[in-house]
N, C-alpha and C positions, 0 to 999 in steps of 0.2 A: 504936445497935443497927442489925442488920444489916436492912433487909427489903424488900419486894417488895407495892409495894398497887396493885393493881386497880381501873378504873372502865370506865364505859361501858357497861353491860350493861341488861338491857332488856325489854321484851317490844314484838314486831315481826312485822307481819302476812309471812306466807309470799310469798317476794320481794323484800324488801326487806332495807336493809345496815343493818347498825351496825359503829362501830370500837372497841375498847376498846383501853385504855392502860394498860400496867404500868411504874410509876414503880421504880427502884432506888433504895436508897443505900447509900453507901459507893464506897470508890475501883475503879477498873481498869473500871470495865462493859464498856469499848469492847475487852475482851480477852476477856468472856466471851460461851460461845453461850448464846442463849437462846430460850424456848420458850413456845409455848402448847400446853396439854395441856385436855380437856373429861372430865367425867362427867356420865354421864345415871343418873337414877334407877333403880338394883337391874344397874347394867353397872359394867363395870371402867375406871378411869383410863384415857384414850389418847391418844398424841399427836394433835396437828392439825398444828403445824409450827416450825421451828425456824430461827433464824439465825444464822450462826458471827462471829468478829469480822471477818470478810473480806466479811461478808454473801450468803456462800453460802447458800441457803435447801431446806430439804426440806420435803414436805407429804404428809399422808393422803391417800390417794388419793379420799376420800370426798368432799373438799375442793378437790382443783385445780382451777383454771380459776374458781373462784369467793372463795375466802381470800388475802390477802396480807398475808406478814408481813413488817415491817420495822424499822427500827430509829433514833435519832435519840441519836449518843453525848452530845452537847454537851448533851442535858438528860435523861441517864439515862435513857431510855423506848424501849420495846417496842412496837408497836402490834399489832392484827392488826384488819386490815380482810375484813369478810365482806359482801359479795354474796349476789344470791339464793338470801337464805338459804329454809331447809324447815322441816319440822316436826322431824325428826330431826336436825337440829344444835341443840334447847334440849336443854342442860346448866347445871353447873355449869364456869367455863373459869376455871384458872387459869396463874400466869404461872411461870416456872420457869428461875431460872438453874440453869443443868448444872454450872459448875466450883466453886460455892460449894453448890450440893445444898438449895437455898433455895425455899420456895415462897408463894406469895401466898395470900392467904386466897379470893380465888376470887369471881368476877363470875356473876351469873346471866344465861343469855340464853335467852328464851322468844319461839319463834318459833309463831304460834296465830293462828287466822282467827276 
């Protein structure tokens, strides 16, 4: 079966990083873009950021300069590395390949002093 699972997530004083990891499986990865997207409680799904298989990368602008996302084909995984983080980046974040329409069940990150 096809899926997309999530770790890393956390709760992390404001400033501080964590990295989460989204494992794929099944064939091609190194062909699909893929993504992290967050939800915060009673808000709408939204990206964070995205990487194509050429690893072109886009990001929220809420996020530059402190998010990166990357990618590692040889063992099917996604990362996204966040930096000082805030209070307003805990969410739910999940992981999201785009050509298969697939979603990960979703990491929580709790960022609280």
């Amino acid at each position: 079966q096809v899926q997309l699972v999530e770790s890393g997530g956390g709760l992390v004083q404001p400033g501080g990083s964590l990295r989460l990891s989204c494992v794929a499986s099944g064939s091609f990865f190194r062909l699909h873009t893929m993504g992290w997207y967050r939800q915060a409680p009673g808000k709408e799904r939204e990206l964070v950021a995205t990487i194509t298989r050429s690893t072109t990368t886009n990001y929220a602008d809420s996020v530059k300069g402190r998010f990166t996302i990357s990618r590692d084909n040889a063992k099917n995984t996604v990362y996204l590395q966040m930096n000082n983080l805030k209070p307003e980046d805990t969410a739910l974040y999940y992981c999201n390949d785009r050509d298969r329409s697939l979603w990960g069940q979703g990491t929580q990150v709790t960022v609280s002093s």
